[in-house]
SEPA-814658 format. One line per 8 residues: number of its first residue (from 1); their letters; for each residue x, y, z of N, C-alpha, C. Coordinates in nm, 2 decimals, always signed. Atoms other than C-alpha are relative to their C-alpha. Layout:
REM SEPA-814658
NUM> A> X/Y/Z/X/Y/Z/X/Y/Z | ...
REM end
This chain:
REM SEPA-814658
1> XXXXXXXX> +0.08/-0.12/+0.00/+0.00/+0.00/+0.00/+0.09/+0.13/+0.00 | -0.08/-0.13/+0.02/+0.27/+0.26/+0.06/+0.07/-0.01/-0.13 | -0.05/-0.03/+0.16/+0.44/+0.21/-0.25/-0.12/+0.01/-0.08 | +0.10/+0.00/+0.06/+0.09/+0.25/-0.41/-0.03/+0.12/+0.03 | -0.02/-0.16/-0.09/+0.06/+0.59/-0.23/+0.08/+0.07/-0.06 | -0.10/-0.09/+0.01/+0.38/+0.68/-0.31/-0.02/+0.05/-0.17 | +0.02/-0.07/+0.14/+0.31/+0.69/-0.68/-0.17/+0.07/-0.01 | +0.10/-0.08/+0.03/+0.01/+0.90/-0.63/+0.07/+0.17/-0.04
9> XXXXXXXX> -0.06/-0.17/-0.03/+0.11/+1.30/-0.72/-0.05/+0.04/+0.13 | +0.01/-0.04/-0.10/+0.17/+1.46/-0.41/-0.14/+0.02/+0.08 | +0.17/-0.06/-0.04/-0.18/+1.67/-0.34/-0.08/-0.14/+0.00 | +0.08/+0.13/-0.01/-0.36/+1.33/-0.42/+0.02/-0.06/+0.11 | -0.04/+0.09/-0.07/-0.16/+1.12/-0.20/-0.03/+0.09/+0.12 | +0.08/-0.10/-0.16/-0.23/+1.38/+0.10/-0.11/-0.01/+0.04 | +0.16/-0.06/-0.01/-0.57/+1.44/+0.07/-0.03/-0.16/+0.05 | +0.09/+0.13/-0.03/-0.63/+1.03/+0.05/+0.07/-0.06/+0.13
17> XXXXXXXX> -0.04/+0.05/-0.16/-0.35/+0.95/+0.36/-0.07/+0.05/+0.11 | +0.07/-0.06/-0.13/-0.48/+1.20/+0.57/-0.19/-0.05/+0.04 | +0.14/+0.09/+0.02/-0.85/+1.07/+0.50/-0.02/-0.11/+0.02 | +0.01/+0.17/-0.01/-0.82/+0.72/+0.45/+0.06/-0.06/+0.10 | -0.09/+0.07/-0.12/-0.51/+0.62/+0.69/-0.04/+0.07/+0.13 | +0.01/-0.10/-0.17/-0.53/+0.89/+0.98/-0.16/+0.00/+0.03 | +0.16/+0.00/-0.04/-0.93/+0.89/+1.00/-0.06/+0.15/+0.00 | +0.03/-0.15/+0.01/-0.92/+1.26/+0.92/-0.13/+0.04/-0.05
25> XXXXXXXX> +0.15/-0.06/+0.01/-1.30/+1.45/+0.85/+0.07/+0.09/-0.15 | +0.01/-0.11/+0.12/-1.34/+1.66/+0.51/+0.09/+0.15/+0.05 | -0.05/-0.15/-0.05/-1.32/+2.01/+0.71/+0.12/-0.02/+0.05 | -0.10/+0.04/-0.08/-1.02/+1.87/+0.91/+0.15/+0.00/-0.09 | -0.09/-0.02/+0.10/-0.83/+1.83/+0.57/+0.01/+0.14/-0.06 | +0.01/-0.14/+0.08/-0.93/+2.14/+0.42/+0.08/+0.08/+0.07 | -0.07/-0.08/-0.10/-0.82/+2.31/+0.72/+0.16/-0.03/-0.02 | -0.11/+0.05/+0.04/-0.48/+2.15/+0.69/+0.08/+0.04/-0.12
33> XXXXXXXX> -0.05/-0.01/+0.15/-0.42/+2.16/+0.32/-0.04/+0.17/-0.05 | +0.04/-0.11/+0.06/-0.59/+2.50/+0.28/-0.05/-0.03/-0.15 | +0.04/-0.02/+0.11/-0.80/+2.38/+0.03/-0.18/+0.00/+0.06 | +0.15/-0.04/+0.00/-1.17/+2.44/-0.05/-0.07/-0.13/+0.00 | +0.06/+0.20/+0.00/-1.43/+2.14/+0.02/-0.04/-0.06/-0.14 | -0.03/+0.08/+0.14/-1.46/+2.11/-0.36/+0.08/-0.07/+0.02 | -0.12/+0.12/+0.04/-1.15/+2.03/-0.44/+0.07/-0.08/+0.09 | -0.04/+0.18/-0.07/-1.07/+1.79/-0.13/-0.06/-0.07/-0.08
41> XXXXXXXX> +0.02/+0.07/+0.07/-1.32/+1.62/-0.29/+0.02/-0.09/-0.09 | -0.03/+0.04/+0.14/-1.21/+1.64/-0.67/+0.14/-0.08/+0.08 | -0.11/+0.08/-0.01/-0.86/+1.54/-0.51/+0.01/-0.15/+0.08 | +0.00/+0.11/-0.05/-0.97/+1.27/-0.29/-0.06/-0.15/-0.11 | +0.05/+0.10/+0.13/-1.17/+1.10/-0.59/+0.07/-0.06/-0.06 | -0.17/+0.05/+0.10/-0.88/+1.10/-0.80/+0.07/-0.06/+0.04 | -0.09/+0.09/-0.10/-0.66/+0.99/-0.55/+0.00/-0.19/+0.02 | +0.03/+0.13/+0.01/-0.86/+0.70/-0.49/-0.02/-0.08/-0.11
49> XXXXXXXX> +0.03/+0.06/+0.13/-0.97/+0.62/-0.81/+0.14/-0.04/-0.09 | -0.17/+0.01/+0.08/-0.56/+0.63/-0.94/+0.00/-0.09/+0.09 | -0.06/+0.10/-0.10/-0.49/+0.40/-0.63/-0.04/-0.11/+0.00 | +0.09/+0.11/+0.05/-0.76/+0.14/-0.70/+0.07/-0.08/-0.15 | -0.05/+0.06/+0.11/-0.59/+0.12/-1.06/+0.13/-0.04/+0.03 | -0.14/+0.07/-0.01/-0.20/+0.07/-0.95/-0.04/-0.11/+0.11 | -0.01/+0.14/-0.08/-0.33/-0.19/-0.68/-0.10/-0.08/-0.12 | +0.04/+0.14/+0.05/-0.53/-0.39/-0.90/+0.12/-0.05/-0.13
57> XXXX> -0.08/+0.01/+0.07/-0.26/-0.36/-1.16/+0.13/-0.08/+0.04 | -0.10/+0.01/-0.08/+0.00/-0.44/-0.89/-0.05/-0.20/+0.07 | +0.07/+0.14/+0.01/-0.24/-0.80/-0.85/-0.01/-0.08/-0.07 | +0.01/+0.02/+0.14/-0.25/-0.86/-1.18/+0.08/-0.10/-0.06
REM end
C-alpha cells in the first residue's frame, strides 16, 4: 500500500492518507491543506480512483 501511495502525485496522495489512513473528516483536511471542500473532494476522488488502478494492476 505505501508504494501505491507513493506513486500518487503529491496533493492526491495527501488528501487520501490523511483521509483514508489517519481517520481525518473533510473540514479537518481542508483546514490543513488550505483547500476548499470542492476540491478535497475532486482530489480525494482521484486519488482514490488512481490508487484502486495501481493496486489492481499491482495483483495482476
Amino acid at each position: 500500500m505505501e508504494r501505491a501511495l507513493a506513486e500518487l502525485p503529491e496533493r492526491h496522495r495527501a488528501v487520501v492518507e490523511l483521509r483514508d489512513v489517519h481517520g481525518l473528516d473533510g473540514a479537518e483536511v481542508c483546514m490543513l491543506l488550505d483547500l476548499t471542500p470542492a476540491n478535497q473532494r475532486v482530489l480525494l476522488h482521484r486519488g482514490r480512483a488512481r490508487l484502486r488502478v495501481i493496486l489492481e494492476e499491482a495483483i495482476a
